[in-house]
C-alpha positions as CSV (number, residue, x, y, z in Angstrom):
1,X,-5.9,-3.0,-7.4
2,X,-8.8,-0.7,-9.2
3,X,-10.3,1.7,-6.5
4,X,-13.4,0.0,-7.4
5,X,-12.6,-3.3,-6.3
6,X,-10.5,-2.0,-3.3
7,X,-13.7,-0.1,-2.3
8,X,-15.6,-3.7,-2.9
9,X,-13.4,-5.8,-0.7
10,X,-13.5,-3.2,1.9
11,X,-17.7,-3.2,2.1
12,X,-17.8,-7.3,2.2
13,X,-15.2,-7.3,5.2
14,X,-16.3,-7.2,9.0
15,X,-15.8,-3.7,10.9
16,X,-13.1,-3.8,14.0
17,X,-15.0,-4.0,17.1
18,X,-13.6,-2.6,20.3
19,X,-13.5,-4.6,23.7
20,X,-15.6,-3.6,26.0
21,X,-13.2,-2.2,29.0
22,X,-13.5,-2.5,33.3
23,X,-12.5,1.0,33.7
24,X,-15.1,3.9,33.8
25,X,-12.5,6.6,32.2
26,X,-12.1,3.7,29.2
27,X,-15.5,3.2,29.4
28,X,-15.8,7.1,28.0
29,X,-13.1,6.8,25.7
30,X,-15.3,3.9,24.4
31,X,-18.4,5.0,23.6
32,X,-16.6,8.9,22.1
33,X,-15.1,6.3,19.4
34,X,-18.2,4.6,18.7
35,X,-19.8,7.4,17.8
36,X,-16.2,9.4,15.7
37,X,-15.1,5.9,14.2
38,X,-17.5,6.2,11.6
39,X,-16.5,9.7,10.7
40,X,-12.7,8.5,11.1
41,X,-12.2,8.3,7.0
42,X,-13.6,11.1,6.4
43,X,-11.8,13.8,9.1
44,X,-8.3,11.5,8.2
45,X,-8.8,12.3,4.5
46,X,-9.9,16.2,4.6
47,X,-6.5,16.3,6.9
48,X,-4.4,15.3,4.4
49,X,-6.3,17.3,1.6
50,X,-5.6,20.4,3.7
51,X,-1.9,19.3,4.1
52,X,-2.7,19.3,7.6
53,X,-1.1,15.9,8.0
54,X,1.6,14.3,5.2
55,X,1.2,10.9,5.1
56,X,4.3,9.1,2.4
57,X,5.4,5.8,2.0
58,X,5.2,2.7,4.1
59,X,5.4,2.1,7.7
60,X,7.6,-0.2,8.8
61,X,8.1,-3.5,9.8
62,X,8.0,-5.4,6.9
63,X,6.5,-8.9,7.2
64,X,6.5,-10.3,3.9
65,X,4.5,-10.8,0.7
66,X,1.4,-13.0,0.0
67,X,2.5,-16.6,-1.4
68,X,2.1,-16.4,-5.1
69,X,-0.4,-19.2,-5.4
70,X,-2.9,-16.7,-2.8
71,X,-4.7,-13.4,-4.0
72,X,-4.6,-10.3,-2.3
73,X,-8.5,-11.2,-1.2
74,X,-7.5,-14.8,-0.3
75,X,-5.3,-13.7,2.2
76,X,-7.3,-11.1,3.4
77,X,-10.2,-13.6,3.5
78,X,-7.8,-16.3,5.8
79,X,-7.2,-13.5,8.2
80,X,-10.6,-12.4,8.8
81,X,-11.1,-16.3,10.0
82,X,-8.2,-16.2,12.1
83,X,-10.5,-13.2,13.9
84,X,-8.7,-10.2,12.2
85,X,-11.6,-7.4,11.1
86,X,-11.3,-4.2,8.8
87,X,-9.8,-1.3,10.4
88,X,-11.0,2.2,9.5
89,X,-9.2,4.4,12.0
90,X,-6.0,4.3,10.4
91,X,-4.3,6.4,8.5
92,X,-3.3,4.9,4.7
93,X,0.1,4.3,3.1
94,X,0.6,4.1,-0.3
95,X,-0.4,1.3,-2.4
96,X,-2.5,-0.1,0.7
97,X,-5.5,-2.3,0.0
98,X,-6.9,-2.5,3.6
99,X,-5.9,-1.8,6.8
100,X,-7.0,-5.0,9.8
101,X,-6.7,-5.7,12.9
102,X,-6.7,-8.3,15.5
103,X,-7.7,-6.8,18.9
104,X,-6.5,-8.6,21.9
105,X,-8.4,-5.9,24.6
106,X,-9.1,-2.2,25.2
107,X,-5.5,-1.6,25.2
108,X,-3.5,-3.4,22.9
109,X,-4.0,-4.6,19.1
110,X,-2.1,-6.4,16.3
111,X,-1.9,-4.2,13.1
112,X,-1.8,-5.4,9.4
113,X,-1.6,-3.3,6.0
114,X,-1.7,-5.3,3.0
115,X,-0.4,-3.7,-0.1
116,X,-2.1,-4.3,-4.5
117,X,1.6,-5.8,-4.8
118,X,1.1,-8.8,-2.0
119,X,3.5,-6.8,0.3
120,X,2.3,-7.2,3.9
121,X,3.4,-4.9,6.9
122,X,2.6,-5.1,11.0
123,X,2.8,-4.2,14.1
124,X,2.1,-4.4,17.6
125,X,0.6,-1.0,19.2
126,X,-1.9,0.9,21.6
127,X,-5.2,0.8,20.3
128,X,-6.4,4.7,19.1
129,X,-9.1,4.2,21.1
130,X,-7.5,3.7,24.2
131,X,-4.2,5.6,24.3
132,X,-4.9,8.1,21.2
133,X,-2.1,10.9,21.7
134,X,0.8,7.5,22.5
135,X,-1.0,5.7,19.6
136,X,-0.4,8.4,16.8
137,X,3.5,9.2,18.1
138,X,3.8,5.7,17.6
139,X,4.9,4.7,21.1
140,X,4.9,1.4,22.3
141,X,4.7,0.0,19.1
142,X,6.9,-3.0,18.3
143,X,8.2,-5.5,15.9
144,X,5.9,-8.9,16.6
145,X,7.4,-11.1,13.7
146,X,7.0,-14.5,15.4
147,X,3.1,-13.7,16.6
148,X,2.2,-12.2,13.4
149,X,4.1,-15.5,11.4
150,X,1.7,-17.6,13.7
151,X,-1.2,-15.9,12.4
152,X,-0.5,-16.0,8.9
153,X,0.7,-19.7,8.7
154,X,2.1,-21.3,5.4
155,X,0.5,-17.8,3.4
156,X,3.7,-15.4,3.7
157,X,7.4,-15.3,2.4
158,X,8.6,-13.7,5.4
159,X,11.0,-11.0,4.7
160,X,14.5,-11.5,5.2
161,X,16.8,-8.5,5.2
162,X,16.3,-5.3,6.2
163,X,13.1,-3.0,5.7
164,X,13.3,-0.8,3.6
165,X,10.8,1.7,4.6
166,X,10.8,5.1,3.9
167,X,7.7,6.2,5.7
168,X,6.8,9.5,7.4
169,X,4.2,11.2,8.9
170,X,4.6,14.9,9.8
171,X,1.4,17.0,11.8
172,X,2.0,20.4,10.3
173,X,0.5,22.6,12.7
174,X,2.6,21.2,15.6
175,X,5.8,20.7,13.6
176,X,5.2,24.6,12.9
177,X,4.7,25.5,16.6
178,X,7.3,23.2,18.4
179,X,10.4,23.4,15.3
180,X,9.7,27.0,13.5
């Protein structure tokens, strides 16, 4: 998919909202990512460009690919109905269209990537807004195949066999201080 029409897709669809949470400590951490979200893209992408972060490959868990009779934009179109919204803190993996996804509360939220070549990966995780530090070492996140095969109904081919991800993330600065 062009840049162009990536970027277009991305405009038309609904931003993530967060749940509003009981607890006044969440309540903080709420309203400091209201006002960063927005700034999120940006600060992610200057990271990178500073080889502050390196970002290659895909995550894992590999869910599937798209149906061949459904577009990239169909299926993104049938999630966002099921209540699954554009997700712009998130960092991006290669070949990745968008990034959505489905917030059950403050705490927890089911992730989607789906990739130009109808590839779709997920996950179950902390929210960054809730847990940031557990949500970027990716703790607590987990395989949700059956949940995430409810959601998408008759509109994947799950994938069988093992995923073949070769994604990695490395944080420079503390690699440097903690390995060097």
């Amino acid at each position: 998919m062009a840049p162009d029409s990536r970027r277009a897709l991305i405009e038309k669809l609904p931003a993530s909202e967060m749940v509003y949470p009981n607890t006044l400590l969440h309540r903080v951490k709420y309203y400091i990512w209201r006002v960063y979200s927005p700034y999120h893209p940006t600060v992610r992408d200057s990271v990178i460009a500073l080889n502050i972060v390196k970002n290659h490959g895909r995550q894992p868990f590999l869910l599937g690919k798209i149906q061949p009779e459904y577009t990239v934009e169909q299926f993104v179109s049938y999630l966002i109905e099921r209540g699954y919204a554009y997700h712009r803190v998130a960092w991006e993996d290669e070949g990745e269209v968008v990034s959505l996804r489905y917030v059950t509360d403050f705490f927890y939220q089911y992730h989607v990537r789906v990739f130009g070549d109808g590839e779709v990966r997920g996950h179950y995780e902390y929210t960054p807004e809730c847990y940031p530090f557990a949500h970027l070492m990716d703790i607590g996140r987990e395989d949700r195949r059956e949940e995430f095969m409810k959601h998408f109904g008759d509109r994947l081919v799950p994938h069988m066999s093992d995923d073949p991800s070769d994604y990695r993330w490395e944080f420079l600065p503390l690699k440097r201080y903690l390995w060097e």
